[in-house]
N, C-alpha and C positions, 0 to 999 in steps of 0.2 A: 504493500500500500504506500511505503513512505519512498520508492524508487516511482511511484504512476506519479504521485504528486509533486515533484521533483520536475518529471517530464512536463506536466501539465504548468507547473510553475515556467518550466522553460520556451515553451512555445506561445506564452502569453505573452512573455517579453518581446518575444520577435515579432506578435501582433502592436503590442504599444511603439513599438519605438518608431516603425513608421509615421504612429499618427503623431507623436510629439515631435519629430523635425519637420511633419507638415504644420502644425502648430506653430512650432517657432519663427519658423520663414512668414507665415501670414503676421506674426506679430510683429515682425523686423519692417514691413512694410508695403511690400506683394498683398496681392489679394488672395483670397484660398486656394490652396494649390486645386487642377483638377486631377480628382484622385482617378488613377485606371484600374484596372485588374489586367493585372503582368502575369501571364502564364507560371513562371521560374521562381514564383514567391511564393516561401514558405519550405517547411521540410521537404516535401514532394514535389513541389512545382519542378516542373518540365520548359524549358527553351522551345516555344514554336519555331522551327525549323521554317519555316514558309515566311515568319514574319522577318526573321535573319538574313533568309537570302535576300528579301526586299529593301531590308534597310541596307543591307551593305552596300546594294545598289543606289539608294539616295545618298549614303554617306559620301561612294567614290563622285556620285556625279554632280553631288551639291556642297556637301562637308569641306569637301577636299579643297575646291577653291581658296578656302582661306584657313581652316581647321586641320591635323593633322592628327593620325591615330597610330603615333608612330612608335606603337608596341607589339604593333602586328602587320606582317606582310601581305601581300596578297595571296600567296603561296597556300597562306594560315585557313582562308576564306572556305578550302576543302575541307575543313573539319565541320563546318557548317552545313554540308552536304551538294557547296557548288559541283560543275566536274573542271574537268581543266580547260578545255575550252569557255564556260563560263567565267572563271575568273580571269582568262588572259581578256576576254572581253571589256570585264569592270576592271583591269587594269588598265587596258587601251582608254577608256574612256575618261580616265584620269590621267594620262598624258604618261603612262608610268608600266611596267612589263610585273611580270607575277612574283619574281623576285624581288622586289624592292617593297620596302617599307610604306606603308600608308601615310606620305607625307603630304604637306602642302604644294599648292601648285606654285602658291604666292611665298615669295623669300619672306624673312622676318623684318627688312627694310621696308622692304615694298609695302609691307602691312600696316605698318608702323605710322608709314606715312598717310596710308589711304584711311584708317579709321583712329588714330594718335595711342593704338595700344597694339599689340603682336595678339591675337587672336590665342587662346590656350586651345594646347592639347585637348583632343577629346579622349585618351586612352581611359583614365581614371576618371572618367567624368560625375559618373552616376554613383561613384563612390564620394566624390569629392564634395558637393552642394547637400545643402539639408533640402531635405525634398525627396532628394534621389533621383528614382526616373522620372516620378511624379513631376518635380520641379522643370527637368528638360523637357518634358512633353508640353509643359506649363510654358515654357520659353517661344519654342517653338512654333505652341498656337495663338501663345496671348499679345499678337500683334493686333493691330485692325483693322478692321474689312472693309473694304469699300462703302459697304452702306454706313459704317460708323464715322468715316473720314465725310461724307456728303452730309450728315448731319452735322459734325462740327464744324463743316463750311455755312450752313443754314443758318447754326447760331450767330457765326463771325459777320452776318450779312452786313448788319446797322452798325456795325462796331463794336456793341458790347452784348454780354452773356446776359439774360433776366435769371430772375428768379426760376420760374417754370424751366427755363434752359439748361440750371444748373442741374435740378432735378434728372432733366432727360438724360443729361452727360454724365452725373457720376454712376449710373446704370453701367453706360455705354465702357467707362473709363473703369467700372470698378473699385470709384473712391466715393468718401465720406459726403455727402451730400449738405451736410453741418459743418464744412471746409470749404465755402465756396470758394475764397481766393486762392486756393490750393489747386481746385480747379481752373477756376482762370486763369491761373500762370501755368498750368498741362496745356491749355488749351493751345495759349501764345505759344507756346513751345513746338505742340505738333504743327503750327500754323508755319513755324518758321523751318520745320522740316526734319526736328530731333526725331529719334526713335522711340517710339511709345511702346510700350509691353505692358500688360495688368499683370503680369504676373513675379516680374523683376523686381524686386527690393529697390524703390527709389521711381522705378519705374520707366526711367530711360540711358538708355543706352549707347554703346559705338554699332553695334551690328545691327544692320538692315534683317527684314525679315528673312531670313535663307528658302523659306518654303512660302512663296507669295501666292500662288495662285494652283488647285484642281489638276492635275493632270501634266506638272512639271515633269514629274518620271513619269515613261511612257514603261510601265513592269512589265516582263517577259512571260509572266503567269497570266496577265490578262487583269489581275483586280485593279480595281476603280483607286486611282491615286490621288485620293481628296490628297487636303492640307492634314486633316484629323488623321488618314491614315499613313502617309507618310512619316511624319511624324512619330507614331507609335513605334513601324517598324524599324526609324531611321537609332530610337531610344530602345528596340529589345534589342538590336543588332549591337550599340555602344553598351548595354550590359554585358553582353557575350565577350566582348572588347575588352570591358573591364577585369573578368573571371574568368577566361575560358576551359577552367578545371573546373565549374562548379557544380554541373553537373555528378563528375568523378569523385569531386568533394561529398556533394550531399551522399549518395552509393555507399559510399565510405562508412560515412556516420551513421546511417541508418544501418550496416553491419554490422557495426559496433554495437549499436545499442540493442541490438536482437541479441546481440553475442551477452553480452551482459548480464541483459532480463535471463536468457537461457541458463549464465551462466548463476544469476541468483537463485532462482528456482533450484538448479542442481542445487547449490549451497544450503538454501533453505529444507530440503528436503534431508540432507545428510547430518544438516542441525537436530531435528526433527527425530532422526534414526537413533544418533548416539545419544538424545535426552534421555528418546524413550528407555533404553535401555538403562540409563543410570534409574530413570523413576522407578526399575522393575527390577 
């Protein structure tokens, strides 16, 4: 009983602690993260293989431009279940052969210059941010969509923001509607061309959206390449990135811990043998 509740104590942790680094990120400033359901989480979760080969393909064809994942080759991509003519393909397509390193396309000058920071690694990414995937999927989508940019043109019409407006905006924007001037200085902001995210701590940023528009990756499976989905696969693919033992990892532990339980029971049982015999 005191080895079940041990276990049970331990998988409960592993359910809180997601939701307190989504907690702490909405408190830091971001609006609530959107939580997903990630295949790979938890004791048994499992890696969808389909959504991995799709992100790698966003990563090489979109990432890659300015991001680099340069802990893994393209070579690596076969463990994921490409074949080899698949990855020489997402290698060609990022300017780069199946041997080399998942880097950028862009030097760390060139970046430097273009957005006034060098873009980070995405190898540890999902490891790195509270949030986790949640947080990068959160990046990702929490840009703004056309209809939300033609609305905060609507407001800008007369020059200034009313009341009712600010209302409509901090829907739109994700913020404190009891902040108007917080609002109107987002607003001035996106008007003059910053990067806006609801979901960034601060809320603006150096990176343009990476994933602007439905149908940027044309996938080879044939699924519909919204922005929501791209996105998911572009974040299971970068957790594979980040762990690609984990799998072999989780296998692992769960033998262990059968091994254990098996080997308590034995124990408990030959406990059990030599009492009874002293009782008798």
């Amino acid at each position: 009983m005191k080895l079940l509740k041990m276990l049970q104590a331990m998988l409960s942790v592993l359910v809180i602690l997601p939701v307190m680094a989504t907690a702490a990120l909405a408190s830091s400033g971001g609006a609530p993260l959107p939580q997903q359901n990630w295949s790979f989480h938890g004791p048994f979760g499992q890696f969808d293989t389909a959504a991995m080969k799709r992100g790698a393909q966003v990563v090489a064809e979109v990432c890659l431009a300015c991001h680099s994942v340069k802990y893994i080759k393209f070579d690596q991509l076969k463990q994921i279940g490409l074949t080899e003519v698949e990855v020489n393909a997402i290698a060609a397509a990022a300017g780069k052969n199946r041997k080399d390193a998942m880097l950028s396309s862009t030097d760390a000058d060139a970046a430097k210059e273009s957005f006034g920071v060098v873009p980070p690694d995405l190898s540890l990414m999902t490891k790195a941010r509270k949030g986790y995937e949640d947080y990068l999927y959160g990046i990702l989508t929490g840009y703004l969509k056309d209809e939300d940019k033609a609305a905060i043109d609507r407001a800008l019409e007369d020059g200034t923001v009313s009341e009712a407006e600010i209302k409509e905006l901090s829907v739109i924007l994700s913020m404190d509607p009891h902040q108007p001037d917080k609002i109107r200085d987002a607003v001035q902001r996106i008007k003059n061309g910053d990067n806006f995210n609801k979901f960034f701590p601060g809320n603006f940023f150096a990176m343009p959206a990476p994933l602007a528009a439905d149908g940027q990756v044309t996938y080879q499976d044939g699924t519909h390449s919204s922005v929501a989905q791209m996105s998911h696969d572009a974040v299971t693919f970068l957790a594979w990135a980040a762990e690609p033992t984990m799998m072999e990892r989780k296998s692992a532990g769960i033998k262990v811990i059968l091994y254990l339980v098996v080997l308590t029971v034995m124990f408990y049982a030959v406990k059990r043998r030599i009492w009874a015999r002293i009782h008798h």
